[in-house]
C-alpha positions as YAML, in Angstrom:
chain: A
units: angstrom
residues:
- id: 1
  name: UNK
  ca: [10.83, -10.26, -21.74]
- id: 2
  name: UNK
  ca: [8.01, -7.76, -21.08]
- id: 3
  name: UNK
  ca: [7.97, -5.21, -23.84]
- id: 4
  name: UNK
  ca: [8.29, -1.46, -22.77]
- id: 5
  name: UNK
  ca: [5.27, 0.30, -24.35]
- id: 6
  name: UNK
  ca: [4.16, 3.66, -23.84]
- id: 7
  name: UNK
  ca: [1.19, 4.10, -21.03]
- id: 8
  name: UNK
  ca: [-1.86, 6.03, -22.36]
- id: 9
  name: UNK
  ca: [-3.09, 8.77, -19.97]
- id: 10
  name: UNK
  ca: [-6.72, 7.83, -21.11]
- id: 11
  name: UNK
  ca: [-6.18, 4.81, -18.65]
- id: 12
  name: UNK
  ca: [-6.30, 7.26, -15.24]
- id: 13
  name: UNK
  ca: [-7.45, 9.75, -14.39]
- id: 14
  name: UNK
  ca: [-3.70, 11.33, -14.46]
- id: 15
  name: UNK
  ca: [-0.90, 9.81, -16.90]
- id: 16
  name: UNK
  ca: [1.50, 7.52, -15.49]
- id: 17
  name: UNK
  ca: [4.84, 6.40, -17.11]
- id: 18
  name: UNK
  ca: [8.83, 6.11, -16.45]
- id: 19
  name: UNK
  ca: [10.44, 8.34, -14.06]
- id: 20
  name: UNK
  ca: [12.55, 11.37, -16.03]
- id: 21
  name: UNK
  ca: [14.71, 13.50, -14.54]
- id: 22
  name: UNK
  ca: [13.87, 16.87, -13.63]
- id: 23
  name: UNK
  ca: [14.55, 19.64, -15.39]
- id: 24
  name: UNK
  ca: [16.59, 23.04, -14.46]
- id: 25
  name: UNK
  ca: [13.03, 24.34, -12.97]
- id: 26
  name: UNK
  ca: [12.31, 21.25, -11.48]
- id: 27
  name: UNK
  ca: [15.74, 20.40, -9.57]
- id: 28
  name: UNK
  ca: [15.86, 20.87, -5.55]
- id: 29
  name: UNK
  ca: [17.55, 19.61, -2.84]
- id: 30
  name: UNK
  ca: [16.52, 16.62, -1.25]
- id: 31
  name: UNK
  ca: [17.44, 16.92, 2.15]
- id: 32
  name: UNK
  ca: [16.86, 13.01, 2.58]
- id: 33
  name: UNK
  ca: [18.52, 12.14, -0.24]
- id: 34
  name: UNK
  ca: [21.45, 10.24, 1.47]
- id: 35
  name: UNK
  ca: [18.63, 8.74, 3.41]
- id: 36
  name: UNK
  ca: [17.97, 4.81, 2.80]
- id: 37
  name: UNK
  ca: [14.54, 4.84, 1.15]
- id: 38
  name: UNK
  ca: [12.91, 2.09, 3.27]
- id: 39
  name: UNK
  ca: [14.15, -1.17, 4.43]
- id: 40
  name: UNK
  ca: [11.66, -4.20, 2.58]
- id: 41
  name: UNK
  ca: [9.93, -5.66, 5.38]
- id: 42
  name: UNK
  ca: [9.59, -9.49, 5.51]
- id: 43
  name: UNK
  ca: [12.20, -10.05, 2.28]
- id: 44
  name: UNK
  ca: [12.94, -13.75, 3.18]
- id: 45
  name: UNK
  ca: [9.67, -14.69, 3.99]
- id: 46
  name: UNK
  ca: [8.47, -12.92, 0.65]
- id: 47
  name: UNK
  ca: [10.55, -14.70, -1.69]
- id: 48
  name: UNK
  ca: [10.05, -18.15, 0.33]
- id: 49
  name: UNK
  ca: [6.65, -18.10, 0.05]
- id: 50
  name: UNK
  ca: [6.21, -16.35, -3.50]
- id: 51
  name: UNK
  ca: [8.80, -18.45, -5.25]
- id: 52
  name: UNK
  ca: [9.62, -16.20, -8.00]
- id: 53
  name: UNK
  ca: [11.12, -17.32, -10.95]
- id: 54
  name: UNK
  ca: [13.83, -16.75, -13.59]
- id: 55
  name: UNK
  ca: [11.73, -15.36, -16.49]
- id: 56
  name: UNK
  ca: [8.27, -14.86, -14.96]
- id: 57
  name: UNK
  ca: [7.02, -11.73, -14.61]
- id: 58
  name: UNK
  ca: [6.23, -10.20, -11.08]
- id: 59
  name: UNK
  ca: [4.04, -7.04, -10.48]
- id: 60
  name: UNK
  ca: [5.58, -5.48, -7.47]
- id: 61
  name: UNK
  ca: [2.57, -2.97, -6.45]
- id: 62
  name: UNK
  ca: [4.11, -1.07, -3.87]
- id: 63
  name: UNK
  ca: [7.92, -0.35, -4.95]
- id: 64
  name: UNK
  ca: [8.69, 2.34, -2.68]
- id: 65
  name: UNK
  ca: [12.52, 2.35, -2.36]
- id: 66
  name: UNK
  ca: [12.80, -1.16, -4.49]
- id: 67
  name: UNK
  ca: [14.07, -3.22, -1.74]
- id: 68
  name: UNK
  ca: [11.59, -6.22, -2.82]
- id: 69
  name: UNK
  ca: [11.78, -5.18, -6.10]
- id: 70
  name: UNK
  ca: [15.65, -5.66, -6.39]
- id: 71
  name: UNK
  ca: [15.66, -9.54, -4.31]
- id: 72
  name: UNK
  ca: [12.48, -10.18, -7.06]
- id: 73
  name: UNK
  ca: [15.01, -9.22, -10.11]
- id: 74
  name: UNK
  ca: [18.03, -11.21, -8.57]
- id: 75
  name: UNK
  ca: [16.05, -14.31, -8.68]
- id: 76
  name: UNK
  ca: [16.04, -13.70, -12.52]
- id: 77
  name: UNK
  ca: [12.05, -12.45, -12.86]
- id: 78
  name: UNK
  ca: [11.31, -9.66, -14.53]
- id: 79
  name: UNK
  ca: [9.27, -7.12, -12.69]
- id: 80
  name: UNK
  ca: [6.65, -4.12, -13.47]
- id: 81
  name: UNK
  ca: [7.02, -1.86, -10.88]
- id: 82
  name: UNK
  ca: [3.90, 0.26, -9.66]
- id: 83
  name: UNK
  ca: [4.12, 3.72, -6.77]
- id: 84
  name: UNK
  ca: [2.03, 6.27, -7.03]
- id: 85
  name: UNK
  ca: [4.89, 8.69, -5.13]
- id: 86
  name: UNK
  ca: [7.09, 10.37, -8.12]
- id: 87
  name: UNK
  ca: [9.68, 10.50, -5.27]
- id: 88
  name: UNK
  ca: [9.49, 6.88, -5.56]
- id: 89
  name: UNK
  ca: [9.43, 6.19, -8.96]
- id: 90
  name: UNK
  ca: [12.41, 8.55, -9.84]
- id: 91
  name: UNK
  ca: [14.08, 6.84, -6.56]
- id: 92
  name: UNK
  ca: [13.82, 3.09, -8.17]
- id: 93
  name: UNK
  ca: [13.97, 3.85, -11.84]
- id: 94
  name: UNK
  ca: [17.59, 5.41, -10.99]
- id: 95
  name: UNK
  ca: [18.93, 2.69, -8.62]
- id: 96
  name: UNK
  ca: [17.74, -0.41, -10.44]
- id: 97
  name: UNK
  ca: [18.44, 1.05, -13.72]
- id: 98
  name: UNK
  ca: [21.13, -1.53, -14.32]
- id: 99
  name: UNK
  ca: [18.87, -4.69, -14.39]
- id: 100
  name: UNK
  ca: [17.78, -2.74, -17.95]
- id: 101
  name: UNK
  ca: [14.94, -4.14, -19.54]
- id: 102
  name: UNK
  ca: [14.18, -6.72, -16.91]
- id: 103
  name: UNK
  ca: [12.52, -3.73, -14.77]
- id: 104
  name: UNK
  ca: [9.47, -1.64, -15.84]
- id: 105
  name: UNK
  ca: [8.66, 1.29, -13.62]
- id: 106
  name: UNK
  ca: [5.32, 3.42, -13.60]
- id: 107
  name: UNK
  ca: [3.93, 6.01, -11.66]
- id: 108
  name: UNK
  ca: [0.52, 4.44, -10.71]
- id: 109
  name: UNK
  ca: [-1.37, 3.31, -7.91]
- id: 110
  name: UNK
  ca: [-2.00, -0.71, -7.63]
- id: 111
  name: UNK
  ca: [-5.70, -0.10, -8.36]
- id: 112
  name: UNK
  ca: [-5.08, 0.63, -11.89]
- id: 113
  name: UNK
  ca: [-2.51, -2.53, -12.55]
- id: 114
  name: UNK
  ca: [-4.59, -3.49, -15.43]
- id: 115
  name: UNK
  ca: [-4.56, -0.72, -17.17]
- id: 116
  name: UNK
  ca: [-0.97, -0.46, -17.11]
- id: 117
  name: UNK
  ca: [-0.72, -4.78, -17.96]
- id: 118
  name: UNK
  ca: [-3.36, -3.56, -20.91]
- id: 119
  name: UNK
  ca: [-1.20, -1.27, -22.18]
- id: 120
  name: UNK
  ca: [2.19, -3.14, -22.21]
- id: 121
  name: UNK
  ca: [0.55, -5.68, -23.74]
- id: 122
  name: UNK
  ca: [0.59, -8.75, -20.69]
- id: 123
  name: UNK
  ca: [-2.55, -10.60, -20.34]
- id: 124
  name: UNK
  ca: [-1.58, -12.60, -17.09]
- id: 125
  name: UNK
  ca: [1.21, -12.36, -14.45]
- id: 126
  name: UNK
  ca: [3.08, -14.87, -12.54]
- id: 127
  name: UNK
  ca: [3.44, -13.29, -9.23]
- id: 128
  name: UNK
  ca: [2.14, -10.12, -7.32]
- id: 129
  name: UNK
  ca: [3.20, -7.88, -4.26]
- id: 130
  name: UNK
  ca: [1.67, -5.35, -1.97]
- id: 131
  name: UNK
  ca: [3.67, -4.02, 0.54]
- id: 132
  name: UNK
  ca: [1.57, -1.46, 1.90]
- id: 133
  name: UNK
  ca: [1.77, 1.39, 4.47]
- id: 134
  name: UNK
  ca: [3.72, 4.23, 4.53]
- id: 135
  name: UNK
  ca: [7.75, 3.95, 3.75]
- id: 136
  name: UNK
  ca: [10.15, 6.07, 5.79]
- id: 137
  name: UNK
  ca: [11.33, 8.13, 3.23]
- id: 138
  name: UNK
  ca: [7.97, 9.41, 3.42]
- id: 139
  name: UNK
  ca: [7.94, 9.26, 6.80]
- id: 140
  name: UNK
  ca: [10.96, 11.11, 7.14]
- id: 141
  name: UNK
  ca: [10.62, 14.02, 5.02]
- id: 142
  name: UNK
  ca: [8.80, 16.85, 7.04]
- id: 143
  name: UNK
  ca: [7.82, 18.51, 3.24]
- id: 144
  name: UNK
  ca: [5.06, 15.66, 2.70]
- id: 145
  name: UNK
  ca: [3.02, 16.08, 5.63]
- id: 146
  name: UNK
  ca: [3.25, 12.82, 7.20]
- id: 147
  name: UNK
  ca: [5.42, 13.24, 10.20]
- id: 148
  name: UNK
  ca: [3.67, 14.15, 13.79]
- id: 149
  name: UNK
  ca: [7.52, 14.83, 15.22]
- id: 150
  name: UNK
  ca: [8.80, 17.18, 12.39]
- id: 151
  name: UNK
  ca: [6.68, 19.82, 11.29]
- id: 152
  name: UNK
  ca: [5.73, 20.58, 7.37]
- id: 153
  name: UNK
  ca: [2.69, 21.05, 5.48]
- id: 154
  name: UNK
  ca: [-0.62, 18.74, 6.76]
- id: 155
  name: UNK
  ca: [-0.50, 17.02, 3.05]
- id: 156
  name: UNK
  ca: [0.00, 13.84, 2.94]
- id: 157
  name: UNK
  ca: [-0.46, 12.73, -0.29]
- id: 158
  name: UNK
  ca: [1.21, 9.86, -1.16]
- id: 159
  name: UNK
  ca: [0.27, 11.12, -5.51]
- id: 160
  name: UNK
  ca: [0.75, 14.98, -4.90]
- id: 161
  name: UNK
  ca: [-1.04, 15.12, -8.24]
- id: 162
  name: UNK
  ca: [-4.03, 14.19, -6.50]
- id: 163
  name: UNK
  ca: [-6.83, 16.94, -4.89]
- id: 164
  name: UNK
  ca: [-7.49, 15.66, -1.09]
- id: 165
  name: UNK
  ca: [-5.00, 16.95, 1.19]
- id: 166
  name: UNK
  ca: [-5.06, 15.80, 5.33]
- id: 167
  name: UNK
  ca: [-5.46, 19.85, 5.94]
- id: 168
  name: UNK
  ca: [-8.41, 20.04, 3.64]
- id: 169
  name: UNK
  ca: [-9.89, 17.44, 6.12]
- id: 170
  name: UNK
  ca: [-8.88, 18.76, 9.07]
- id: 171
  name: UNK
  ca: [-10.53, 22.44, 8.26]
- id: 172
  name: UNK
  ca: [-13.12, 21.23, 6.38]
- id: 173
  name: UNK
  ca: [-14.71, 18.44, 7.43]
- id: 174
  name: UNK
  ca: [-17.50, 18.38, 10.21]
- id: 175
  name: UNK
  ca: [-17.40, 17.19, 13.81]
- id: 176
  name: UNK
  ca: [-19.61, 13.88, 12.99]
- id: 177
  name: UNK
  ca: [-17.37, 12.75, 10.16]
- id: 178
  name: UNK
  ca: [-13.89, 13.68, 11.84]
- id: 179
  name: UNK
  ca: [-15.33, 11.30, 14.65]
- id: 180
  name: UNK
  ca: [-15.95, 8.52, 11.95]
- id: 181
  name: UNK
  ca: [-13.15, 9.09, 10.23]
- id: 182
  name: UNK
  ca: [-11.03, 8.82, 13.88]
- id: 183
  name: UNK
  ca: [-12.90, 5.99, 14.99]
- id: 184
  name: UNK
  ca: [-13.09, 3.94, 11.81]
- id: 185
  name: UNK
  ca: [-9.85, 4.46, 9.93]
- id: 186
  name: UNK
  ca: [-7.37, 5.09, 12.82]
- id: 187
  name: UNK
  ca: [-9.36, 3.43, 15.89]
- id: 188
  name: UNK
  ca: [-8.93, 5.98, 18.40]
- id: 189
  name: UNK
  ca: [-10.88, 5.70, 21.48]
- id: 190
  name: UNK
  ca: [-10.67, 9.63, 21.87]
- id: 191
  name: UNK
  ca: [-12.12, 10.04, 18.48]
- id: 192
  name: UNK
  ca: [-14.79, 12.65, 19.86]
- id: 193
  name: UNK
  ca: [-13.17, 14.17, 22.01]
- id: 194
  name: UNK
  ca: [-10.29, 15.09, 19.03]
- id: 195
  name: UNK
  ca: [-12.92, 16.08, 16.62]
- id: 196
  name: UNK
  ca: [-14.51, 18.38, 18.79]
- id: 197
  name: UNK
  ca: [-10.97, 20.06, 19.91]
- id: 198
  name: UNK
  ca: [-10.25, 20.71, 16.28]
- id: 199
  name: UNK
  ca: [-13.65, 21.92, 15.47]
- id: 200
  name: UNK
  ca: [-12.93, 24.54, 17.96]
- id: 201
  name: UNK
  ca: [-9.36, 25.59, 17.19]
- id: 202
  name: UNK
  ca: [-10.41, 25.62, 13.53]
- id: 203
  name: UNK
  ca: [-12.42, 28.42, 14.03]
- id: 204
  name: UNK
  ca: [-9.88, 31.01, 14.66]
- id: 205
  name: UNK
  ca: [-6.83, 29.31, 13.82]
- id: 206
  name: UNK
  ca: [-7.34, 26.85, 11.39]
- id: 207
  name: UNK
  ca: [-4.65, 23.93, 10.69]
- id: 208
  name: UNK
  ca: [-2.13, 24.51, 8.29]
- id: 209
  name: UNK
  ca: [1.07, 21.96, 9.30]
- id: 210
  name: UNK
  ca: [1.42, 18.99, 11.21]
- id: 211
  name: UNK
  ca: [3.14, 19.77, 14.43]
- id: 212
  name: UNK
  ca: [-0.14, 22.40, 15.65]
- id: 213
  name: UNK
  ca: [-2.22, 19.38, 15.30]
- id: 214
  name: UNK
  ca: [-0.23, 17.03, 16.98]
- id: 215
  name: UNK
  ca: [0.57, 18.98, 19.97]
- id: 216
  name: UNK
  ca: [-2.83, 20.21, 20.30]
- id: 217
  name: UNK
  ca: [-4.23, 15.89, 20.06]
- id: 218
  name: UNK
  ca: [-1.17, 15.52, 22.83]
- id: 219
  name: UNK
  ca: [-2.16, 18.32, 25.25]
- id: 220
  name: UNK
  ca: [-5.81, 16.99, 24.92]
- id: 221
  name: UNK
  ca: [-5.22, 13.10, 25.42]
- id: 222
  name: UNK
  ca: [-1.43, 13.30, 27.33]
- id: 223
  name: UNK
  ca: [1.13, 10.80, 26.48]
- id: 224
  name: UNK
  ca: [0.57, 7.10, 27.24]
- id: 225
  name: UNK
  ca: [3.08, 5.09, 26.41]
- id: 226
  name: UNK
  ca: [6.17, 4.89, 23.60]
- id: 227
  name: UNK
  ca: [3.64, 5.59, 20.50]
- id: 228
  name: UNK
  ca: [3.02, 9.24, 20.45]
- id: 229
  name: UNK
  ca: [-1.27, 10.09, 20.91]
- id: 230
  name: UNK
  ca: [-1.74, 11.97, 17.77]
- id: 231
  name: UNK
  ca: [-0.45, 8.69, 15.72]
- id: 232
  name: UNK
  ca: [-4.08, 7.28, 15.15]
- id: 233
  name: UNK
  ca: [-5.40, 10.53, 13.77]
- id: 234
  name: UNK
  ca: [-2.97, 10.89, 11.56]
- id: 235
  name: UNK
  ca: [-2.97, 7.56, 10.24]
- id: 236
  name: UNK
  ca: [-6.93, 7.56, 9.92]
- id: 237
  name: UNK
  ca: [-5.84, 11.35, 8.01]
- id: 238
  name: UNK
  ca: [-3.34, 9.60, 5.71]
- id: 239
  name: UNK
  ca: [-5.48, 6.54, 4.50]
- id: 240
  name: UNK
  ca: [-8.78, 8.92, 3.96]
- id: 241
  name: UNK
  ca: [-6.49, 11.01, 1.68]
- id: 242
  name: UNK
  ca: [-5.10, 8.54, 0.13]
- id: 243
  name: UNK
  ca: [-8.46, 5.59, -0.42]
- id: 244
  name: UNK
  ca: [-5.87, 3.44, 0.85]
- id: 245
  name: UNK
  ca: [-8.77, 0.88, 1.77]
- id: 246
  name: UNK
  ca: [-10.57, 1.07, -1.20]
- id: 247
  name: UNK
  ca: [-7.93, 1.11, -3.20]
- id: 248
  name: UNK
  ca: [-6.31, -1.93, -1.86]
- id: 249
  name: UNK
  ca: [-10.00, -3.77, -1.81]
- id: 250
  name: UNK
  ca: [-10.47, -2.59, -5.82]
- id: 251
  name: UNK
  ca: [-6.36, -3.96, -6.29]
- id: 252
  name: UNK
  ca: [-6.78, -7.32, -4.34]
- id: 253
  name: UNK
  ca: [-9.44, -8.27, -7.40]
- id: 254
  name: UNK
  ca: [-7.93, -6.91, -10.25]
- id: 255
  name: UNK
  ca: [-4.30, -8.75, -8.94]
- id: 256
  name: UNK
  ca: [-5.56, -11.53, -8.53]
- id: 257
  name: UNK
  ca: [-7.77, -11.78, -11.84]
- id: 258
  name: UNK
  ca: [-3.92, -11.29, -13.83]
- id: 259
  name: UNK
  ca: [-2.51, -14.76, -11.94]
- id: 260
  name: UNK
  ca: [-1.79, -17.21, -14.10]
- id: 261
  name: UNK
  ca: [-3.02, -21.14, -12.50]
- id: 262
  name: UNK
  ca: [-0.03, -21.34, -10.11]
- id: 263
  name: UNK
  ca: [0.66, -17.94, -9.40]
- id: 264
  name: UNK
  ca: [0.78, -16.40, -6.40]
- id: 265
  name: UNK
  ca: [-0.46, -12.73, -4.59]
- id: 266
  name: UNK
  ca: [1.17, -11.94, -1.37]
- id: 267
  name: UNK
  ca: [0.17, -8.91, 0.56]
- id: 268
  name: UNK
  ca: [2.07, -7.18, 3.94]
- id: 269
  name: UNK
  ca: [-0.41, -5.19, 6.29]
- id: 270
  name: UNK
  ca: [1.02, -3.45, 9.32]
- id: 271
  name: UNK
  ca: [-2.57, -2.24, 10.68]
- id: 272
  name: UNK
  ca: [-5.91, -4.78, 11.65]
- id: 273
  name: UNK
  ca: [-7.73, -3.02, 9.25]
- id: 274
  name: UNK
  ca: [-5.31, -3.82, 6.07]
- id: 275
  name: UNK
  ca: [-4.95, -7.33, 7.28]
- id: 276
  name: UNK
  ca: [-9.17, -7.73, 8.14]
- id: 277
  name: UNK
  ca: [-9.58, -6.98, 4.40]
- id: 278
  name: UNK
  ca: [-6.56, -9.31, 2.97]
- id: 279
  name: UNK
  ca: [-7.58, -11.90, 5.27]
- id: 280
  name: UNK
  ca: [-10.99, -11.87, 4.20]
- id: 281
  name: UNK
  ca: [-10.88, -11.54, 0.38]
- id: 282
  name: UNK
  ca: [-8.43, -14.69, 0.62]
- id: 283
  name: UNK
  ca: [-10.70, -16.74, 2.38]
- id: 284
  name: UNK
  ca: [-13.69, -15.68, 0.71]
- id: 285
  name: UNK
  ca: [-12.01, -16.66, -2.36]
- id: 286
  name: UNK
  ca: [-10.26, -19.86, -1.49]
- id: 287
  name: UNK
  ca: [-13.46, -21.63, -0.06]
- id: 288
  name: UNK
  ca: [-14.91, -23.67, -3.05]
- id: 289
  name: UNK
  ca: [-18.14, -24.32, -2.03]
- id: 290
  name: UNK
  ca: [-20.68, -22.25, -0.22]
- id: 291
  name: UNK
  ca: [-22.92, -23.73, 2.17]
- id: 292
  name: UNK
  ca: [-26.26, -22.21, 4.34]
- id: 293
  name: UNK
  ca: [-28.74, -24.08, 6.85]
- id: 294
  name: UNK
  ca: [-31.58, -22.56, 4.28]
- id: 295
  name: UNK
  ca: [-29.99, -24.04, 0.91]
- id: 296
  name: UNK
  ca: [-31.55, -27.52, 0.07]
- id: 297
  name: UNK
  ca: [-27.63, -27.86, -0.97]
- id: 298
  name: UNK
  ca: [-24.18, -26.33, -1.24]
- id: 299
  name: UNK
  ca: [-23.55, -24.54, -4.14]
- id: 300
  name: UNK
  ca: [-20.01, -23.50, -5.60]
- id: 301
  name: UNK
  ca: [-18.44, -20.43, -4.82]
- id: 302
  name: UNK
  ca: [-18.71, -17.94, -7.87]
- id: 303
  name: UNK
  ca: [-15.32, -16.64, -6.35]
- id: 304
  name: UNK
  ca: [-13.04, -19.47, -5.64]
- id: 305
  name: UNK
  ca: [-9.95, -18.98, -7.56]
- id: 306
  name: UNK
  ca: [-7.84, -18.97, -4.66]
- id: 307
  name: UNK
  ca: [-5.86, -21.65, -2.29]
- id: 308
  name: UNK
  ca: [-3.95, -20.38, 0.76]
- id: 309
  name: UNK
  ca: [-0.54, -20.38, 1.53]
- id: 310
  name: UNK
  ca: [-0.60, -18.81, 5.07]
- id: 311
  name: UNK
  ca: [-3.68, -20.21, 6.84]
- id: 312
  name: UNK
  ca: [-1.62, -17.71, 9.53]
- id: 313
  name: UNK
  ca: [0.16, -14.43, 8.82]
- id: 314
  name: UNK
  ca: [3.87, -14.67, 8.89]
- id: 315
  name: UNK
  ca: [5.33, -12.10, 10.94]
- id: 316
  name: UNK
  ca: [8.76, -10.47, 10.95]
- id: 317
  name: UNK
  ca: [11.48, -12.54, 13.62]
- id: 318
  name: UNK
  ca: [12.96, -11.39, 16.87]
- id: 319
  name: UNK
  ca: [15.74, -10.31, 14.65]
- id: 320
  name: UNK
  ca: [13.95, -8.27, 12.11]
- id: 321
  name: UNK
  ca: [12.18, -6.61, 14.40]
- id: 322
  name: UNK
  ca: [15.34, -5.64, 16.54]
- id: 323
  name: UNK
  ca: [16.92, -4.66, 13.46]
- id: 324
  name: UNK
  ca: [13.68, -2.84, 12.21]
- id: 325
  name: UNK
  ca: [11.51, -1.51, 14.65]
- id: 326
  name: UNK
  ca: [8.81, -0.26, 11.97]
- id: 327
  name: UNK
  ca: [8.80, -4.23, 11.31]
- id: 328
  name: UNK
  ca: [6.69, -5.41, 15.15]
- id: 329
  name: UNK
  ca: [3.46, -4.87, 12.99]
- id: 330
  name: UNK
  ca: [3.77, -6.78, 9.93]
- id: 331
  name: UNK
  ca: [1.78, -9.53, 8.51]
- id: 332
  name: UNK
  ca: [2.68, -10.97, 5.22]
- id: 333
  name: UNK
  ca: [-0.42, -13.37, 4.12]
- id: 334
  name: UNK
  ca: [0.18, -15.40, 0.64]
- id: 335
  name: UNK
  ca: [-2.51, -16.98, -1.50]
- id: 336
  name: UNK
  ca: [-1.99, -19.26, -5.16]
- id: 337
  name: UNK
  ca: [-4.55, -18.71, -8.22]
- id: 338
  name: UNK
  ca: [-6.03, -22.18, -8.43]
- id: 339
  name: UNK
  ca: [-6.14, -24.31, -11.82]
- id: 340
  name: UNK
  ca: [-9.78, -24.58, -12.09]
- id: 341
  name: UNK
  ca: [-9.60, -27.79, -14.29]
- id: 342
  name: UNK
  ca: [-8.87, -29.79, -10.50]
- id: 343
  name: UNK
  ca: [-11.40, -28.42, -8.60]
- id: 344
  name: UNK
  ca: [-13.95, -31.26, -7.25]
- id: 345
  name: UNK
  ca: [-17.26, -30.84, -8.62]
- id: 346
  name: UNK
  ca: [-18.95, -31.76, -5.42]
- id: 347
  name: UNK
  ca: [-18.15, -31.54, -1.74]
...
């Protein structure tokens, strides 16, 4: 049984710990709050190819609404749940509440997973999930700044506690680097052409909520198409604010460093760049020995720890993706922590 410590706030930067309910101040309607949180993407697939266990402990990195989290602890694991959303954490420390001590919940992006394992006490893990992306809760309520159909403030801050905010960006930012950050993060082949449209809006009217920004990307680009033109911008707007690259580069290592010989990391992408990054970090570190037309010989891999369980990306069936539209883009990829005592000492 993992033990239920207290998490130190010297760990982050900002203090993460159980969800508690709000007080008088703090209490609002939720106009979603009837709303299913999200539906887990991939949940057969995941627990096929993870194989959790009755007593081993799972870090699910990415609870969300706890649809993985709940199929993890009905197989009998015990699981440390990680969001950085409060939404989220309040949303999955209420509904699983009856699997008791079984389920640890803590406000905290995946990056800092050790220093939340440090401070419970747990040296090494037995399983690990990242289901990233955005969940439709999120999606869904206009107040977080995420939407491009309903209109709210251009936030979208998936940690409101955090300081970057999408309008911040938006106003802020110069016409080179919003044509980067277009390009790059949300591969949009009207990335100048954007940036230099907001530039000049900016200037007298500068961009406060999401629906001005989207309709202005639309008028400028036209519709294409059944996925709406702005969607690029604002997803390259959303993973800037949120260092969802980085952060998933900087949680790949430190997840995979917990795994005990036998455990397995399992990751679900719904973008090329998410999936370029988990594909390569599990190859990188599943190849044992290194070899160049220079090097007199090969030489091991200082990173092998790894062995693949998808050489190819499972994606969602015919069915799932009827079912669940948001689904088409998924790719779930699955790697095992090696036992380093059976590696061959030469190829």
């Amino acid at each position: 049984m993992v033990r239920q410590n207290v998490v130190s706030a010297l760990c982050l930067e900002r203090p993460v710990g159980l969800a508690v309910d709000p007080g008088p101040a703090e209490e609002k309607a939720h106009p979603m709050e009837d709303f299913v949180y999200h539906r887990p993407v991939l949940q057969r697939e995941v627990l096929r190819l993870l194989k959790p266990k009755a007593g081993s402990l799972i870090v699910d990195g990415t609870c969300g609404g706890g649809g993985h989290t709940e199929a993890l602890l009905e197989t009998g694991a015990d699981v440390v749940a990680l969001d950085q959303d409060p939404d989220a954490v309040k949303h999955v420390s209420e509904r699983l509440a009856h699997f008791g001590r079984r389920l640890i919940v803590r406000q905290a992006n995946f990056r800092h997973a050790a220093c939340v394992l440090d401070e419970l006490g747990i040296r090494t893990i037995g399983r690990a999930l990242l289901d990233l992306g955005v969940s439709s809760r999120q999606l869904e309520n206009a107040e977080r700044g995420f939407s491009f159909v309903r209109n709210g403030p251009l936030d979208m801050r998936m940690d409101p506690g955090t300081q970057l905010t999408a309008a911040q960006i938006v106003n802020e930012y110069g016409e080179e680097e919003l044509t980067r950050l277009f390009r790059e993060l949300g591969e949009e082949p009207a990335a100048r052409r954007i940036a230099s449209l907001i530039v000049k809006i900016r200037k007298t009217s500068p961009f406060r909520e999401t629906l001005p920004l989207a309709r202005a990307i639309e008028k400028l680009v036209g519709r294409h198409g059944r996925q709406h033109p702005a969607t690029q911008v604002f997803q390259a707007l959303r993973m800037k604010v949120n260092d969802e690259l980085g952060a998933l580069e900087e949680g790949l290592r430190i997840l995979t460093a917990r795994l005990a010989p036998g455990g397995r990391i399992g990751v679900i992408t719904f973008h090329s760049l998410e999936d370029r990054i988990v594909k390569n970090f599990f190859r990188d570190h599943s190849r044992e020995w290194l070899d160049k037309p220079e090097w007199p010989e090969p030489q091991r891999n200082p990173d092998y720890d790894l062995k693949l369980v998808t050489p190819k990306p499972v994606e969602p069936a015919d069915e799932e993706q009827r079912a669940n539209p948001r689904s088409r883009s998924a790719k779930l990829r699955v790697a095992e922590r090696i036992n380093e005592a059976f590696a061959s000492k030469k190829p």
